[in-house]
N, C-alpha and C positions, 0 to 999 in steps of 0.2 A: 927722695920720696920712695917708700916703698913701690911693688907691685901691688896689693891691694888697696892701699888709701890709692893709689895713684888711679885705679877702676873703677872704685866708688867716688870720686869725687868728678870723673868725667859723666859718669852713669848720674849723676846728682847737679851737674852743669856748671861747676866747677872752677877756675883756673887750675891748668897741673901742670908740672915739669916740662912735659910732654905727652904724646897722644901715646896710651898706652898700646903694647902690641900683641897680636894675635895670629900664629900662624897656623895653618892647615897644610897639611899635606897626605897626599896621595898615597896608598899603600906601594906603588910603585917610587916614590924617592924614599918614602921609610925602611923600603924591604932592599931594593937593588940600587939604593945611593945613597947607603946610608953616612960614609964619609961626608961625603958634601953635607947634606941633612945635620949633623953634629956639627960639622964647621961653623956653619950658618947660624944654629942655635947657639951656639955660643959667640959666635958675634953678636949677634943681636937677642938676647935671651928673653924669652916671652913674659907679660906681664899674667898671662890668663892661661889656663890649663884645664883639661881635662880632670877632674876628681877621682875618676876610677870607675871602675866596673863594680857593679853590686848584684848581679842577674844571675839565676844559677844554671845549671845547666836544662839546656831542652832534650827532652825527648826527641823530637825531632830532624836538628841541623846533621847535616853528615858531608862531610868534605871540609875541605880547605877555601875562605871567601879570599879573592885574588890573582889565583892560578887559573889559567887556562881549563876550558870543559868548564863539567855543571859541580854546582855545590848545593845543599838546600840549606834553607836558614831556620831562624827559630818558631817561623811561622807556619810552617813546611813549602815553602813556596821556592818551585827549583830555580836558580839562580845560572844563565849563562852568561861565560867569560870569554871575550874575544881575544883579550893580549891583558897580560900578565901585569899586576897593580892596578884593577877596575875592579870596582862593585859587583860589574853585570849587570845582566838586566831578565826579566821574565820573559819567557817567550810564550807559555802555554799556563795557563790560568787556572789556578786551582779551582775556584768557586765557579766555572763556568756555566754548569748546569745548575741552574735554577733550584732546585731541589737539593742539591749542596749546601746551601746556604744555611738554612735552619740548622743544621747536623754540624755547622763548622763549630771549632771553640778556640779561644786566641791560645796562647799558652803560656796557660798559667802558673805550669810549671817555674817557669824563672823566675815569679812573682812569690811563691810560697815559699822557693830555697834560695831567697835572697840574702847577699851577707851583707850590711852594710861598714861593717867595722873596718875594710880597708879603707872605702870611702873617706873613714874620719880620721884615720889615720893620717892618707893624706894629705888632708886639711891642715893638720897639726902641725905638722914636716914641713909646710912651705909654705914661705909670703907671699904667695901667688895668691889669684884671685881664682878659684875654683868652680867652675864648671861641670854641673849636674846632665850629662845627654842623656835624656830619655826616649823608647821607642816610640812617643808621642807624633803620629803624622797620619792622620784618619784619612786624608783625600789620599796620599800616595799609596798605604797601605792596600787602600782599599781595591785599586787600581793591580795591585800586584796579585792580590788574590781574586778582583771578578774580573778583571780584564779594560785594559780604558773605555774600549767603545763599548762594552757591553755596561759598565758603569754610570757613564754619560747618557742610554738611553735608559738606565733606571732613576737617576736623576731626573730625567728631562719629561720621564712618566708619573712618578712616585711612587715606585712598584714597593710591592712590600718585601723584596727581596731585600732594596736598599735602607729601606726603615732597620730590617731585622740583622743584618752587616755593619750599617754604620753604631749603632746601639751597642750592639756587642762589643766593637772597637772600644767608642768610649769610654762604656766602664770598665775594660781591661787598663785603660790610657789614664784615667784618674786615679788608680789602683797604683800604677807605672807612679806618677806625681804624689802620691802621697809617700809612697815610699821614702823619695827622695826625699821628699819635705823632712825625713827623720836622719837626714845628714846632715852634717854640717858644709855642704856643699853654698857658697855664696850666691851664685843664679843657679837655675834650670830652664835649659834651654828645651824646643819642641819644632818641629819642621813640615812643611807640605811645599809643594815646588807648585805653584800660582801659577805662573806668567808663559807665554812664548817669549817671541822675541818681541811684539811689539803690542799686547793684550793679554788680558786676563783669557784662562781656559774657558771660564764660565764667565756669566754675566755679574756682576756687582750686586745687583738684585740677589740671585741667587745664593751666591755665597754668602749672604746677608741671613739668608732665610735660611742654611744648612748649614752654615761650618759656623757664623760667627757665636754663636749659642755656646756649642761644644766650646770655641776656644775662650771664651770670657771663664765657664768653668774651671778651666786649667789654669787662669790667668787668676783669679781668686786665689784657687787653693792653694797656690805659688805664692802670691804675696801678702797673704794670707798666715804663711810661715814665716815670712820677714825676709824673705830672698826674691832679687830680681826675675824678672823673667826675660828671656831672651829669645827669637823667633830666629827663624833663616828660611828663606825661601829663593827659589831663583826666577829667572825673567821678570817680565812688566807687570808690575806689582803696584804702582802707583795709585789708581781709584782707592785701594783699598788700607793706607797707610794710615788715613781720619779713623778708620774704623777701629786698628791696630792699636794705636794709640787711644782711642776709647775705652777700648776694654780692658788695658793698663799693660802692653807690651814695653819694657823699659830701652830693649835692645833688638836694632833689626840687621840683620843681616840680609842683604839685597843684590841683586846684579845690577849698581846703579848705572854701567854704563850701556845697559840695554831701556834708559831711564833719560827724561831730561832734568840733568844732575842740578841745575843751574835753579829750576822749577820747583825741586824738590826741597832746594835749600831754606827759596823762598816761603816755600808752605810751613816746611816740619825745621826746621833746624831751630834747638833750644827748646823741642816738645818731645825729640824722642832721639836716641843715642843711635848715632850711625856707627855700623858696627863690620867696616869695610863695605865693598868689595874694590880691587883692581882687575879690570878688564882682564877674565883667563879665559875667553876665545881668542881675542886677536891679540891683544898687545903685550902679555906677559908669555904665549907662547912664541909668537912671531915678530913681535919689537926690538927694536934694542934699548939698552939701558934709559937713554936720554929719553925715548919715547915713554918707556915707564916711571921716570923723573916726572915728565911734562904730567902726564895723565895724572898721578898723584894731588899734584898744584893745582891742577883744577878739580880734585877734589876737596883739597882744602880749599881753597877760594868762593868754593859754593858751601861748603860748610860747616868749617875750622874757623869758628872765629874766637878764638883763644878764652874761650867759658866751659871744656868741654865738650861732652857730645857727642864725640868722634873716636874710634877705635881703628887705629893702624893695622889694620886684617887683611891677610890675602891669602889665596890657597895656592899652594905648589905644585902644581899639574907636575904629571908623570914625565913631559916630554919637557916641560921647561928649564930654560936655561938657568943655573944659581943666580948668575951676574943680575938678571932681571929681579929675582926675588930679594936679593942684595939692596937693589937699587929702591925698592919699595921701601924700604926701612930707612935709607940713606935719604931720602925725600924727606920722611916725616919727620925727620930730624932736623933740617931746614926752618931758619926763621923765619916764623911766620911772617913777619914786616917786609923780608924778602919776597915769599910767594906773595902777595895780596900786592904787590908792586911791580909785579914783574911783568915788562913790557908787553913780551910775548902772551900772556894771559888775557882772556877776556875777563870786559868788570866787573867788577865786585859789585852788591849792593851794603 
């Protein structure tokens, strides 16, 4: 089976070969391991990829994102790095003052000098299933240019600061998806990080009333074009999967083991394509193998039940070991009849 029948037909609930696979990894094993990182790919070669970059340059970014110190991004928002292959994180809030707000503008630059013909190029070149990432994430954004808490009490007030911030994003972010929409990219994915460890940030209500609007529009125009759409978020995300599924997300990307997986299965499984994760707090940096064998089996056993639905996903932390990320792909390869029997498992429904 190809890698793209083999993606659409689990994203469609399916039977396939096997649960197709998707790996991430860290600037840190791309940049400083990258031996391992090739080894690995070509052991276990991915079904799903990235499509490329189509964003032109910003006026704005200056530095290197990954190194050590400050970088800024395309947002102008400075970016600090504590150890070398991180993202970073905001310390100091662009939009902070209140009166910034109106005056900001996203940039639009990337969006006017967009090229998209490597994008279809890519497509063309590989059986892979291609993956559109857009800057599409209006709660994190938002958060990196007003600041969380100062965010959260414009939320929690309905200042018109947050009206005139979140608005702006949007239609930079349906601009961002339509683009896309003019590639031959198979999904388009969009992201906002939800959850702690054991709750939504905000209340269900709320995100009801503020994000789920914006992302129903993004979730149209998406398949609307005739390409999936795929979501990723991290933490306790659960309340809000009915709703995700409402508005027509095809693929979720989740921390399900900050989740009760077992619960999860029972609500969503066969309504919406689980699309990883394997534990990368504790058990893919700090387990050994067998522990990430175990962990796998019981995600399939809550949700692999051989119709699809499921995506062999996991990201490569900076600091983990290959042998674990090995072993995630050596699990899903496991017959099912095996996992769904195995003593040590709890039951199946």
């Amino acid at each position: 089976m190809k890698p793209r029948e083999r993606m659409v037909r689990t994203l469609e609930f399916q039977p396939v070969d096997r649960a197709p696979r998707d790996l991430w990894a860290l600037l840190g094993v791309t940049r400083l391991r990258t031996d391992e990182y090739r080894d690995l790919v070509a052991q276990y070669p991915p079904d799903m990829t990235y499509a490329g970059n189509i964003y032109g340059p910003s006026t704005r970014a200056r530095g290197t994102p990954g190194q050590v110190g400050t970088y800024v991004d395309a947002w102008g928002c400075v970016m600090q790095v504590a150890e070398p292959g991180v993202i970073g994180e905001v310390k100091e809030a662009l939009l902070d003052d209140d009166s910034a707000v109106a005056k900001y503008q996203p940039p639009w630059e990337i969006l006017r000098e967009a090229d998209l013909s490597q994008v279809n190029a890519n497509c063309a070149a590989s059986d892979c299933f291609m993956r559109g990432a857009t800057h599409v994430r209006p709660f994190e954004r938002a958060q990196f240019l007003r600041g969380t808490e100062k965010l959260l009490l414009d939320m929690a007030y309905g200042t018109r600061e947050f009206d005139i911030l979140i608005q702006r994003l949007h239609e930079f972010f349906l601009e961002d998806i339509a683009l896309w929409c003019k590639t031959d990219a198979d999904c388009i994915s969009f992201m906002d990080d939800w959850g702690t460890q054991t709750s939504l940030i905000i209340s269900p209500d709320m995100w009801r009333t503020l994000f789920k609007p914006l992302y129903k529009e993004y979730c149209d125009l998406i398949r609307g074009a005739g390409k999936k759409v795929f979501f990723h978020s991290d933490g306790y995300i659960t309340p809000i999967i009915e709703d995700l599924i409402e508005i027509g997300v095809d693929a979720l990307n989740s921390q399900l083991f900050c989740q009760d997986i077992e619960e999860i299965g029972r609500c969503f499984s066969g309504r919406i394509t689980f699309w990883g994760e394997i534990d990368r707090q504790s058990i893919l940096p700090f387990g050994t193998p067998e522990d990430v064998r175990a962990a796998v089996r019981r995600v399939r056993r809550a949700l692999d039940h051989g119709r699809g639905g499921v995506v062999a996903q996991c990201e490569w932390g900076n600091k983990d070991p290959k042998e674990n990320i090995a072993a995630v792909f050596e699990a899903w390869l496991e017959p099912l009849e095996s996992v769904l029997t195995d003593p040590a498992g709890e039951a199946c429904g």
